[in-house]
N, C-alpha and C positions, 0 to 999 in steps of 0.2 A: 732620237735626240730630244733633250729636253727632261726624259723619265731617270731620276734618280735610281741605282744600285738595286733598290727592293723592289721597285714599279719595274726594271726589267725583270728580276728574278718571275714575279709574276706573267709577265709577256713570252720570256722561255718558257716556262712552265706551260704555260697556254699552247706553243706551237711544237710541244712534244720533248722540250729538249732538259737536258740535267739541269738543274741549279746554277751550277757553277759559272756556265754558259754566261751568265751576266754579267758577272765578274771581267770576263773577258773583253765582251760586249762594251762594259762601258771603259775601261783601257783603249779602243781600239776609237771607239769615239770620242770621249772628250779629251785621252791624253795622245794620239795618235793620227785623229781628225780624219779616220777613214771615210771617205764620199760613198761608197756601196759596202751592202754585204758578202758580195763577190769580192771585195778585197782584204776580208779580214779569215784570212789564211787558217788563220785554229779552230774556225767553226768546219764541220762536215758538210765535206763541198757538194753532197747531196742535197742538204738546209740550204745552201748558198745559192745552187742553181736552182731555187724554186721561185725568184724573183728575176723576171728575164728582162732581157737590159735591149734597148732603152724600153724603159719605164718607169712607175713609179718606184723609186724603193723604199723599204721600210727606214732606215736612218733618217733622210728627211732633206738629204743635205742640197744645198742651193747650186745651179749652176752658174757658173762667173760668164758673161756674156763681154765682159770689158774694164780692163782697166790702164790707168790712168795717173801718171806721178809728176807730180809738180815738181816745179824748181829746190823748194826746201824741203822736200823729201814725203810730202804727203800724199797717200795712196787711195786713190779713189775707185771703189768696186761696185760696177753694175750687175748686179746678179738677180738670175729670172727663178720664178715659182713654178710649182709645176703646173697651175692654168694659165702660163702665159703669161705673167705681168711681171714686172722690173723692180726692185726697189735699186737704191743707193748706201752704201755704208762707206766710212772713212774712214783710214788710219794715221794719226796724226804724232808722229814722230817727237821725242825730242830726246838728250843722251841721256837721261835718266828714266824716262818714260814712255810706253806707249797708249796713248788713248784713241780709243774707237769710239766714234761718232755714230751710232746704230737709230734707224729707224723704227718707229712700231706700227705705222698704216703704209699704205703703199699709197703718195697721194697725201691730201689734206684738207680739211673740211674748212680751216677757220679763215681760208683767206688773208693771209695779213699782206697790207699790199708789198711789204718791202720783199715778201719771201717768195722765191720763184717757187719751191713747194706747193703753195696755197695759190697757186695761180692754175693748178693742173685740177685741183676738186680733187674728191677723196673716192680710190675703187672699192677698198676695202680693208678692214684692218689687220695685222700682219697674225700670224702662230706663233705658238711656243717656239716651235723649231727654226722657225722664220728668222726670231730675231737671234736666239742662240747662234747659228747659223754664222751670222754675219761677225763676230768676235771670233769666231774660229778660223773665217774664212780671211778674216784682216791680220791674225797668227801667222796660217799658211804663205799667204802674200809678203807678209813682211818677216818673216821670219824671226822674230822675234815675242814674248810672252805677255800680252796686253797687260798694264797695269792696274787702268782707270777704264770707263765706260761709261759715256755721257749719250740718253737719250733725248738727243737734240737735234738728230736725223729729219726724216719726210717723220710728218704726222703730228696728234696731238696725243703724246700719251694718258692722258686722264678717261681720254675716248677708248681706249684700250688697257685698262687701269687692271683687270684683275690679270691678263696675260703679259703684262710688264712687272706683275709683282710675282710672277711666278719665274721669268725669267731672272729678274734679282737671285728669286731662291736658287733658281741651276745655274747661275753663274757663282755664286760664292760657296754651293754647295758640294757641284760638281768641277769647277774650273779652279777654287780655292782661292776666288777673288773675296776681299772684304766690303762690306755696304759701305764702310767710305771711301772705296775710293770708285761710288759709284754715283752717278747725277740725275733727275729726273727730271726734266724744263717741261712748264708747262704756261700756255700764255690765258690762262685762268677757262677753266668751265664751271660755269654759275653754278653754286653750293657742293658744290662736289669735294674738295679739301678736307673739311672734318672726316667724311665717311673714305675717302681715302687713307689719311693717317690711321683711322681703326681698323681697315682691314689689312694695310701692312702690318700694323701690328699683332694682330689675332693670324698671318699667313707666315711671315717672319720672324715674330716673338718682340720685338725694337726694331723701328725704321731708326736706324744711322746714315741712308742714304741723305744726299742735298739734293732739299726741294727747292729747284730754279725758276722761278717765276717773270715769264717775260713780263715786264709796264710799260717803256719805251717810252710813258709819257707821264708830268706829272699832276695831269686832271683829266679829267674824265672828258671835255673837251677834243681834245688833243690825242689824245685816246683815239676815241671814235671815229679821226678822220683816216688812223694808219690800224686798228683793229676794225673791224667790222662788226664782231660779234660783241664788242665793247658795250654795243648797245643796248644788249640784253644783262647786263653782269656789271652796276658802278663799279667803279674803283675802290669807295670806300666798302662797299659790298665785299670786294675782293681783296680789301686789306685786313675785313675783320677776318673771313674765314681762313686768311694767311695767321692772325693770333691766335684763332682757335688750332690749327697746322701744331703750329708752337709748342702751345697749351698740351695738346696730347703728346706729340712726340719728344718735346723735350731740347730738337733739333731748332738752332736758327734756319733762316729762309734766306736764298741769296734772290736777289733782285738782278735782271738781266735788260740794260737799257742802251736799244742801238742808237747809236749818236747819227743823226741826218743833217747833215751841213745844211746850217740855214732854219731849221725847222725847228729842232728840238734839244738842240745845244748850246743856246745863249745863255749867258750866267743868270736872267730871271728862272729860266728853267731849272737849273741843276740847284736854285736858292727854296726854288716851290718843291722840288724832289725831297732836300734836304729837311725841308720842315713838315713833307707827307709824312716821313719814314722816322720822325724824333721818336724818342725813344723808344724804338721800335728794334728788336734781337735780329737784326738781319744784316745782310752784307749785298754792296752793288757792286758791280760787272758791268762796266760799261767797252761797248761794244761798236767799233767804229763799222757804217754803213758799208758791207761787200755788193757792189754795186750786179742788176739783172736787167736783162735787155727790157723790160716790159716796162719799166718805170725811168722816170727823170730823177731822179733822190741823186744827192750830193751828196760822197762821203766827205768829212770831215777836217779837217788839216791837223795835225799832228797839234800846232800849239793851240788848236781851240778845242782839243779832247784831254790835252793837259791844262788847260784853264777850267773843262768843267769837275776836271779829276780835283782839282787844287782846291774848287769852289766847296764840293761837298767835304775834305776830307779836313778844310778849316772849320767844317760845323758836326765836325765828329762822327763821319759816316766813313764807316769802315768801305773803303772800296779800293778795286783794283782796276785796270783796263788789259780787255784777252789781244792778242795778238790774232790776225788774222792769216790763218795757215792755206795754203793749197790754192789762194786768189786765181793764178795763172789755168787751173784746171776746173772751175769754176766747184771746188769742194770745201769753201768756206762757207760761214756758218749764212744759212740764207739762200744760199744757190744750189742744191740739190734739187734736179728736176728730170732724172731718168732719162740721158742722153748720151751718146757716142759722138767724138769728135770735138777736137780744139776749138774753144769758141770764138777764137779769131780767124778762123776759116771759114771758109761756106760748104756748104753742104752737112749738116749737122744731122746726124739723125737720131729722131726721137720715137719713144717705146711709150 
């Protein structure tokens, strides 16, 4: 999984078998979503039993340890590696769409306190196959042909920047999805922006993906009490290398900011947002707080995320507010943290 049409021909080729074989190969995986080679029937079941079960196999595909469907239909999949560790992906339903929420580390290095992610530390960051894996596996589960695919899962994708630009490529190369209806959240790694925009584009040819940039706040202040790594990366640091983002790709930048009752959604806030981001090619997502056992944070009341909606979109900032999907199974945006069991229950257990 993961190797494009030509990259298997060469891989057959290597373990003895025709050309064609590839062909096959990649029908049975990416449009067929075969878990082994032992199930893919037209190869020679002499080739097939040379990888003996259980064990590694060569596909690569994840196994589902658990899952999990909220009230409005959102699907939550815990599925293990083959050294043992868990990630989290979502399937988040609506009648025109389906989007998967896909991880790219297993884990999270940046800490940010509102996110039960970053509260577990980062083991490692994911594979090629890893993350492929989980849009096929949220297919399988919900039956239905993802539309969009937002990396906003466990992890920081910039920390994993050249295996997320690879999986872009075999998602829209092999799965026939297009870069826009693809997202990449990132809640800033210090100078990194520029040299990502040029290597999507020298990997991809044009990034059309959106580049999501969490701020959550709108000075550096305020920042640093709810990022951590804030501290190493200003804001205005992290707003030039969002214009250079720009500047190369061509692409606006959306801004992604959780509303925290109390904290960071008084109309001075969304009026200091409004005047960070003037004439600035970008779009805000504001994002009411999905609350996690580890912290006190207040989510927000309906009219004071429509008071700070109202505040910025009078000073000409294009924004919208996301809906928060899957709350009930804790697979909203914020609360992935690789565990089994309702979290209104006791006895919860964690991987």
């Amino acid at each position: 999984m993961g190797l494009d049409q030509s990259q298997l021909e060469d891989w057959v080729q290597a373990e003895g078998q025709p050309a064609y074989r590839a062909r096959q190969l990649h029908e049975w995986i990416y449009a067929r979503s075969a878990r082994s080679v032992e199930a893919i029937t037209v190869l020679p079941k002499a080739w097939r039993q040379r990888w003996p079960q259980p064990g590694p196999d060569p596909i690569g595909r994840l196994a589902e340890l658990h899952r999990s469907t909220a009230r409005d239909g959102t699907v939550k999949l815990l599925l293990a590696t083959d050294d043992g560790l868990s990630l989290e992906t979502v399937g988040i339903p609506s009648p025109d769409r389906l989007t998967v929420c896909v991880s790219s580390q297993v884990g999270c290095p940046m800490a940010c306190r509102f996110c039960a992610t970053g509260k577990q530390g980062l083991q490692r960051s994911l594979q090629l196959h890893e993350i492929v894996d989980q849009v096929l596996s949220v297919r399988e589960a919900m039956e239905r042909r993802p539309t969009h695919v937002v990396f906003m899962g466990m992890g920081e994708p910039l920390l994993n920047s050249d295996t997320v630009l690879a999986a872009i490529d075999c998602l829209c190369r092999e799965l026939g999805m297009a870069q826009r209806q693809i997202t990449v959240s990132t809640v800033g790694v210090a100078s990194s922006l520029p040299g990502f925009a040029e290597r999507a584009l020298h990997r991809l040819g044009r990034a059309q993906f959106t580049l999501a940039v969490s701020l959550h706040a709108p000075d550096q202040a305020l920042r640093e009490q709810l990022i951590p790594t804030a501290r190493a990366y200003p804001i205005e640091a992290l707003l030039q290398d969002c214009r250079e983002y720009v500047a190369l790709t061509g692409r606006r930048v959306s801004f992604e900011y959780i509303l925290l009752g109390g904290l960071n959604d008084q109309r001075r806030h969304a009026e200091a947002l409004a005047q960070l981001l003037r004439g600035f090619q970008s779009h805000v997502n504001l994002i009411p707080y999905n609350p996690i056992d580890e912290e006190e944070f207040h989510r927000p009341t309906t009219k004071q995320v429509e008071a700070f909606r109202r505040t910025l979109q009078d000073r000409q900032i294009a924004v919208s507010v996301r809906a928060s999907r899957g709350l009930d199974q804790d697979a909203a945006c914020g609360q992935l943290r690789r565990r089994i069991g309702d979290p209104a229950q006791a006895g919860r257990i964690y991987f």
